[in-house]
Biopython code that builds the backbone (N, CA, C, O; Angstrom):
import numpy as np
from Bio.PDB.StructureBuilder import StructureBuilder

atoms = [
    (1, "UNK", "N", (111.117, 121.445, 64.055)),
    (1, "UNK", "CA", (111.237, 120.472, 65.119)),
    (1, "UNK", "C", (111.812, 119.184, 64.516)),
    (1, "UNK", "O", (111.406, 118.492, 63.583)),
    (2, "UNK", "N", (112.723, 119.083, 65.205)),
    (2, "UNK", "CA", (113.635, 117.144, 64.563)),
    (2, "UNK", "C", (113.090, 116.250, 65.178)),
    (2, "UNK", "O", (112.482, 116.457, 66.229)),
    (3, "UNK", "N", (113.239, 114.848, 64.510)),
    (3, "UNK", "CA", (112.790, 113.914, 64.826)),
    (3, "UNK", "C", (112.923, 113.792, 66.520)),
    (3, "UNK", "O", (111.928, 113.704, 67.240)),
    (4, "UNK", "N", (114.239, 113.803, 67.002)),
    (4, "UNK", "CA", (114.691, 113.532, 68.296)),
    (4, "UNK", "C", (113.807, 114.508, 69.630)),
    (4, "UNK", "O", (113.677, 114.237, 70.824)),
    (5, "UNK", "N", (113.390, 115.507, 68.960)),
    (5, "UNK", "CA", (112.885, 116.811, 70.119)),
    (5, "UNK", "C", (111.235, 116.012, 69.992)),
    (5, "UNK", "O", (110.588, 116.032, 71.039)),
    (6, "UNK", "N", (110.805, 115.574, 69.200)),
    (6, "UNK", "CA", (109.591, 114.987, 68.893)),
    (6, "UNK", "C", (109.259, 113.719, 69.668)),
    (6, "UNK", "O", (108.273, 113.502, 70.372)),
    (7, "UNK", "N", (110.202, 112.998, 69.412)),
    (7, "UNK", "CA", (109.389, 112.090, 70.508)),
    (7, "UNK", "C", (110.366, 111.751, 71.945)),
    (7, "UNK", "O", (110.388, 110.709, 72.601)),
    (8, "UNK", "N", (111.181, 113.089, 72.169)),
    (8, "UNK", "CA", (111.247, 113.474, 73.716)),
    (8, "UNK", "C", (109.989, 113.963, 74.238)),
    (8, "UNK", "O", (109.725, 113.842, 75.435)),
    (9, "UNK", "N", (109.216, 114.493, 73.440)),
    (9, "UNK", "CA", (107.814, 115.226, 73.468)),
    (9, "UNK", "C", (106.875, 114.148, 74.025)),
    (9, "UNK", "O", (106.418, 114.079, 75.166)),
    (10, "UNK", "N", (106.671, 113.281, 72.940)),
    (10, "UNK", "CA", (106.056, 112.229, 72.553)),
    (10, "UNK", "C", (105.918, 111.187, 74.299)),
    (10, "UNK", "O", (104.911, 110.984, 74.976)),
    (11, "UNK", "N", (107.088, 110.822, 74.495)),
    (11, "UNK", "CA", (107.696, 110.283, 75.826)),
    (11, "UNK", "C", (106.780, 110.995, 76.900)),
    (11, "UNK", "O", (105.838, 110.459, 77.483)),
    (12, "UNK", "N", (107.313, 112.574, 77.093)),
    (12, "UNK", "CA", (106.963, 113.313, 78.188)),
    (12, "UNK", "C", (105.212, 113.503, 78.459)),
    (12, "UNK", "O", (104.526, 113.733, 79.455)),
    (13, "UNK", "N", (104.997, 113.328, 77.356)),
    (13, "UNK", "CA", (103.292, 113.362, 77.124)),
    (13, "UNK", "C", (102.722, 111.973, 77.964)),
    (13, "UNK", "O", (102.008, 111.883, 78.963)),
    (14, "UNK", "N", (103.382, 110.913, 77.078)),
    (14, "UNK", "CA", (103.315, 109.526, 77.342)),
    (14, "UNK", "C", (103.344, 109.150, 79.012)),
    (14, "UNK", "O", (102.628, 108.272, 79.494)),
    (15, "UNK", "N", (103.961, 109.680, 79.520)),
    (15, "UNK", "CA", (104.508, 109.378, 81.684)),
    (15, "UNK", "C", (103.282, 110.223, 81.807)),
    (15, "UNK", "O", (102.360, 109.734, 82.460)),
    (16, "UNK", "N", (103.138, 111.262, 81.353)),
    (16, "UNK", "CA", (101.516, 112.497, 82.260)),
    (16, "UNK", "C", (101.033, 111.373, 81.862)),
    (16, "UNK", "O", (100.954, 110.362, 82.560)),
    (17, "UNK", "N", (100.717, 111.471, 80.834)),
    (17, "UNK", "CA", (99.142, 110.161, 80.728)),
    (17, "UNK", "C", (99.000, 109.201, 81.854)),
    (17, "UNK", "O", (98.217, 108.999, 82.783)),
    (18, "UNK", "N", (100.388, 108.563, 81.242)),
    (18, "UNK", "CA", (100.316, 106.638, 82.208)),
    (18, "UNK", "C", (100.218, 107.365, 83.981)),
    (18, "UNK", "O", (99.571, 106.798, 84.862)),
    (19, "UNK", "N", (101.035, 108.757, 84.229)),
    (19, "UNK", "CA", (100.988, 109.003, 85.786)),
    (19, "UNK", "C", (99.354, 109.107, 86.157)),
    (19, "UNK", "O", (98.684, 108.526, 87.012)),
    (20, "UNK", "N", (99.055, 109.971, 85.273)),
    (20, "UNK", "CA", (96.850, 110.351, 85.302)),
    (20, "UNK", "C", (96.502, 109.474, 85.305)),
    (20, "UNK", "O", (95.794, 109.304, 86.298)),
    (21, "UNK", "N", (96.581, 108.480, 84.575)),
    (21, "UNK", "CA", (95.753, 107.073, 84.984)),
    (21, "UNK", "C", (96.142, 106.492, 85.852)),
    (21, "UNK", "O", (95.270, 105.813, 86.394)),
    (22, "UNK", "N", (97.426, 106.404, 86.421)),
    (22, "UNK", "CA", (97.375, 105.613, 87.601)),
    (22, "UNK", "C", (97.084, 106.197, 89.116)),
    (22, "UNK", "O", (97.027, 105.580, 90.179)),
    (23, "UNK", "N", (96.898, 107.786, 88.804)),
    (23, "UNK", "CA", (96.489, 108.659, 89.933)),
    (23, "UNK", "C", (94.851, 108.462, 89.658)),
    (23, "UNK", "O", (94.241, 108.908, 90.630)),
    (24, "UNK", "N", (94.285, 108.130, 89.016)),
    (24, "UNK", "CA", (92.898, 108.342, 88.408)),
    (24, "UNK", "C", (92.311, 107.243, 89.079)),
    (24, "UNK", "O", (91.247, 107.291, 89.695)),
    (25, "UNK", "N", (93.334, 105.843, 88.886)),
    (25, "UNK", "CA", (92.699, 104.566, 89.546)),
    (25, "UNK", "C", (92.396, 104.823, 90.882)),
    (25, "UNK", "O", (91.285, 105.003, 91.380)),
    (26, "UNK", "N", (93.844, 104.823, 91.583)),
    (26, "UNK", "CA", (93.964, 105.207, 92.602)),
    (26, "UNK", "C", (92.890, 105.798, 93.506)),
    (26, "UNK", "O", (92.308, 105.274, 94.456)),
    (27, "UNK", "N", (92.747, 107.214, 92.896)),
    (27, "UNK", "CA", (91.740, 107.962, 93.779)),
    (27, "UNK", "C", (90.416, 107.269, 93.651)),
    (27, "UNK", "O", (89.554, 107.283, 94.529)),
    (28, "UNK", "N", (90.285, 106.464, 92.115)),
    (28, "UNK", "CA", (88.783, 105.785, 92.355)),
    (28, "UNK", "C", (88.534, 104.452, 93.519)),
    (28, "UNK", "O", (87.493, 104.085, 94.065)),
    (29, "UNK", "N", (89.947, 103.920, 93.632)),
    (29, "UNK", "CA", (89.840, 102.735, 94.856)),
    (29, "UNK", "C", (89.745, 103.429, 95.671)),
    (29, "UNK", "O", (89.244, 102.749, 96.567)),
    (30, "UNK", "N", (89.941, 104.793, 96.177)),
    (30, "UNK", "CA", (90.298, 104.975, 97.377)),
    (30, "UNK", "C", (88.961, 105.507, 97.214)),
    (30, "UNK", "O", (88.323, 104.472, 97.412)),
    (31, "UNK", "N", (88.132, 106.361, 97.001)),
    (31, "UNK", "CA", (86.394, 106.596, 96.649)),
    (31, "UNK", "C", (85.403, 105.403, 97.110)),
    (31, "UNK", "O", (84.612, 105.337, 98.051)),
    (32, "UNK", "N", (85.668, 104.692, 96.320)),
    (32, "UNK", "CA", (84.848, 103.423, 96.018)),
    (32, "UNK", "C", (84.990, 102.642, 97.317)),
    (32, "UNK", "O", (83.998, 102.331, 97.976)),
    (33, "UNK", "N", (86.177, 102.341, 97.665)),
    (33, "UNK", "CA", (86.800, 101.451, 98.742)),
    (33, "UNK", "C", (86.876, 101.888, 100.464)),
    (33, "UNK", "O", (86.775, 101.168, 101.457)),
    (34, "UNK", "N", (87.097, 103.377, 100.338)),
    (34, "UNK", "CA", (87.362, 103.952, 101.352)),
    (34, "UNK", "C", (86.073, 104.901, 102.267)),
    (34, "UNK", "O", (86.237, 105.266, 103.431)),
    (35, "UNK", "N", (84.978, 105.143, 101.558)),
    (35, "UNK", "CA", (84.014, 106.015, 101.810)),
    (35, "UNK", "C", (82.748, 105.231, 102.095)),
    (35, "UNK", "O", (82.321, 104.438, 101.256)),
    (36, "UNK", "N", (81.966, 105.481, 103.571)),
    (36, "UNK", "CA", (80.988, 104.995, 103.555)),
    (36, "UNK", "C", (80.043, 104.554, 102.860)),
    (36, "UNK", "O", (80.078, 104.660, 101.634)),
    (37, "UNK", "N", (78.874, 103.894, 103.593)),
    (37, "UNK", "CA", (77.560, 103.929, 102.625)),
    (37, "UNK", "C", (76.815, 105.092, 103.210)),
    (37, "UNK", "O", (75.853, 104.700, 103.869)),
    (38, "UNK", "N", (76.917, 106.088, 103.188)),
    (38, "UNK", "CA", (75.683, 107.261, 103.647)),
    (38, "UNK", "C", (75.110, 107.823, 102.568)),
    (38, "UNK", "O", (76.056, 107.872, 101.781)),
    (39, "UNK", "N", (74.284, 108.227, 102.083)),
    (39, "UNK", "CA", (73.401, 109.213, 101.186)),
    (39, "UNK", "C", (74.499, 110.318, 100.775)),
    (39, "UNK", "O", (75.183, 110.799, 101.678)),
    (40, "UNK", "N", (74.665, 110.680, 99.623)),
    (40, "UNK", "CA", (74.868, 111.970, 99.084)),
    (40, "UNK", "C", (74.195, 113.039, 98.329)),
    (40, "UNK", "O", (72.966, 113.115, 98.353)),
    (41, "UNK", "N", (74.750, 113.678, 97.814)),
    (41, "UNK", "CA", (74.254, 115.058, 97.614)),
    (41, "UNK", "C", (72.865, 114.508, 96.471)),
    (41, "UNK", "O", (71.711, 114.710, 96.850)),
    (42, "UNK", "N", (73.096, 113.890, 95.230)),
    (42, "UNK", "CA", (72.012, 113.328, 94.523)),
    (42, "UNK", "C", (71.757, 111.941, 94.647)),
    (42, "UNK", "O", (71.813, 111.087, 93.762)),
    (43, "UNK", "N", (71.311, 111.739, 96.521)),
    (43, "UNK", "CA", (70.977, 110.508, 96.591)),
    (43, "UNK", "C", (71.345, 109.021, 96.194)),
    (43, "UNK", "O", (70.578, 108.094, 95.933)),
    (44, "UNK", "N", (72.580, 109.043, 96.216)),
    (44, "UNK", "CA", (73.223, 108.012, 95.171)),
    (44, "UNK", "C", (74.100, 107.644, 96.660)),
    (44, "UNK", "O", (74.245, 108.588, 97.438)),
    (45, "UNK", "N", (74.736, 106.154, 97.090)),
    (45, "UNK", "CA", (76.051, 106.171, 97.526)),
    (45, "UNK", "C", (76.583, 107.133, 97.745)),
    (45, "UNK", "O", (76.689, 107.739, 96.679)),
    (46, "UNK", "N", (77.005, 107.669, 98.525)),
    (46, "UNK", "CA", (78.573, 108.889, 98.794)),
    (46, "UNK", "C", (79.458, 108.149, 97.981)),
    (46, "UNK", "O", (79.780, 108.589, 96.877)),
    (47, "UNK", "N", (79.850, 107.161, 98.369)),
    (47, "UNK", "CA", (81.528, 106.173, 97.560)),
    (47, "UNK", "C", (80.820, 106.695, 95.981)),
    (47, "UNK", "O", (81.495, 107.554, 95.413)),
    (48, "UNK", "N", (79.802, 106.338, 95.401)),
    (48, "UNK", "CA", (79.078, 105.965, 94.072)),
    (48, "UNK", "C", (79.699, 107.320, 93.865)),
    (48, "UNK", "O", (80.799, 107.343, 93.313)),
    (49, "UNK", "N", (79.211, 108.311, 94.189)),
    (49, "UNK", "CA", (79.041, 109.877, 93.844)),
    (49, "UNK", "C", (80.619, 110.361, 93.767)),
    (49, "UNK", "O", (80.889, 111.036, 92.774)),
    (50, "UNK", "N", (81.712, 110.093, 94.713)),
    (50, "UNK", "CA", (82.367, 110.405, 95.133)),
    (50, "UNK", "C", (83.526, 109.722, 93.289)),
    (50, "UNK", "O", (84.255, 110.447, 92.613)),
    (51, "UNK", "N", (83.327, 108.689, 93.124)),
    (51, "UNK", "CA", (84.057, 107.593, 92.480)),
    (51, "UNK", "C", (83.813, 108.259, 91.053)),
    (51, "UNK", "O", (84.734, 108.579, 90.301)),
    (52, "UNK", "N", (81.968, 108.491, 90.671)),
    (52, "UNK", "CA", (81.839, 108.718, 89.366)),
    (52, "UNK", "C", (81.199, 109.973, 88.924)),
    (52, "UNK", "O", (80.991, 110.280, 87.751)),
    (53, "UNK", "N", (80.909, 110.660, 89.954)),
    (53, "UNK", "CA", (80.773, 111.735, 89.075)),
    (53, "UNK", "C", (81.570, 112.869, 89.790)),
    (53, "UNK", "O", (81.467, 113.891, 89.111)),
    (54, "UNK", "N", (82.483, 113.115, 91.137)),
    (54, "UNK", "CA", (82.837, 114.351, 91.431)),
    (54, "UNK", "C", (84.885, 114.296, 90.934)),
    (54, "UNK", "O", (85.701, 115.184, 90.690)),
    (55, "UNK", "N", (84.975, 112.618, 90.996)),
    (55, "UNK", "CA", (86.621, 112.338, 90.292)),
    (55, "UNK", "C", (87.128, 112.812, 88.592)),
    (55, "UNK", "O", (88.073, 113.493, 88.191)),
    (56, "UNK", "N", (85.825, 111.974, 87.756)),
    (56, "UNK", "CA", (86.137, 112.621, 86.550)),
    (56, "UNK", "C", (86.341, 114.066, 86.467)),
    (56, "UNK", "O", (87.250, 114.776, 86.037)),
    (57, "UNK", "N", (84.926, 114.326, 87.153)),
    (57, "UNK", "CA", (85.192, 116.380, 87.009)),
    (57, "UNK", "C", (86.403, 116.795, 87.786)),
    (57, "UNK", "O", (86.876, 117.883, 87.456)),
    (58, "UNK", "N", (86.698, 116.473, 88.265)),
    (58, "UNK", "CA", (88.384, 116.744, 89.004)),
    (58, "UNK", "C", (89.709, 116.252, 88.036)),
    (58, "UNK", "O", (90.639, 117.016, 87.775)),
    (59, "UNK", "N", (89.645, 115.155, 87.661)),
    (59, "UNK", "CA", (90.675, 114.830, 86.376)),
    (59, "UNK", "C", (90.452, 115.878, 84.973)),
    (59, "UNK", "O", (91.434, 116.342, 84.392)),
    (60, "UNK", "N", (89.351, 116.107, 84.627)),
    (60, "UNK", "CA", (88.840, 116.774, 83.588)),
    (60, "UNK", "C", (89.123, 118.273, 83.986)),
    (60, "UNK", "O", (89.464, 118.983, 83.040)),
    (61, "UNK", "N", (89.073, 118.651, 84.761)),
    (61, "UNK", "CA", (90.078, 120.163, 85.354)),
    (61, "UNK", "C", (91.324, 120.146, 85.241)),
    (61, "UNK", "O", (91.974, 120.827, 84.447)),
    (62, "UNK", "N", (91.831, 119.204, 86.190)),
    (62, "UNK", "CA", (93.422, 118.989, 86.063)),
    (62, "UNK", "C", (93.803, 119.071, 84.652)),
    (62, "UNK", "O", (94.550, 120.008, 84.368)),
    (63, "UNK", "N", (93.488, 118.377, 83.823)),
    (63, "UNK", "CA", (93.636, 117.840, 82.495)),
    (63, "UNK", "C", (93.528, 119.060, 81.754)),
    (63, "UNK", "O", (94.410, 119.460, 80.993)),
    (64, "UNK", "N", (92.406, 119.676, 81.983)),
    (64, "UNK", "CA", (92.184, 121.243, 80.619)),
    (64, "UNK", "C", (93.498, 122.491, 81.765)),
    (64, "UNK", "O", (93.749, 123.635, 81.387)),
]
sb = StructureBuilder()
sb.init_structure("model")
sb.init_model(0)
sb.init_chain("A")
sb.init_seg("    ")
for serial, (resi, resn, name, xyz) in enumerate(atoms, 1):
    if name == "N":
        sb.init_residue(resn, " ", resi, " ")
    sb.init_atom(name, np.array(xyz, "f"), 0.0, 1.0, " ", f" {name:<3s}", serial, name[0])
structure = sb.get_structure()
């Protein structure tokens, strides 16, 4: 592998990332911002639940 094919690599890696995080924010404003206050599944906020624990496990899929 040459220098040049390497950090075309490097680059293409670089946009997934910066795109995942800015899809990552995103869906957490829209969680946090957009979703009632009602009770969820472990009693927490829906937005709360919705924002921090059912988004990561959804990025963390996408991702593997």
């Amino acid at each position: 592998m040459n220098l040049n094919s390497r950090y075309k690599q490097a680059t293409k890696e670089a946009l997934w990332a910066f795109g995942l995080t800015i899809l990552y924010i995103v869906g957490w404003c829209v969680f946090a911002y957009g979703l009632p206050n009602t009770k969820g599944f472990f009693d927490f906020p829906l937005w709360f639940e919705f924002s921090c624990f059912y988004l990561p496990i959804l990025f963390t899929a996408i991702i593997y």
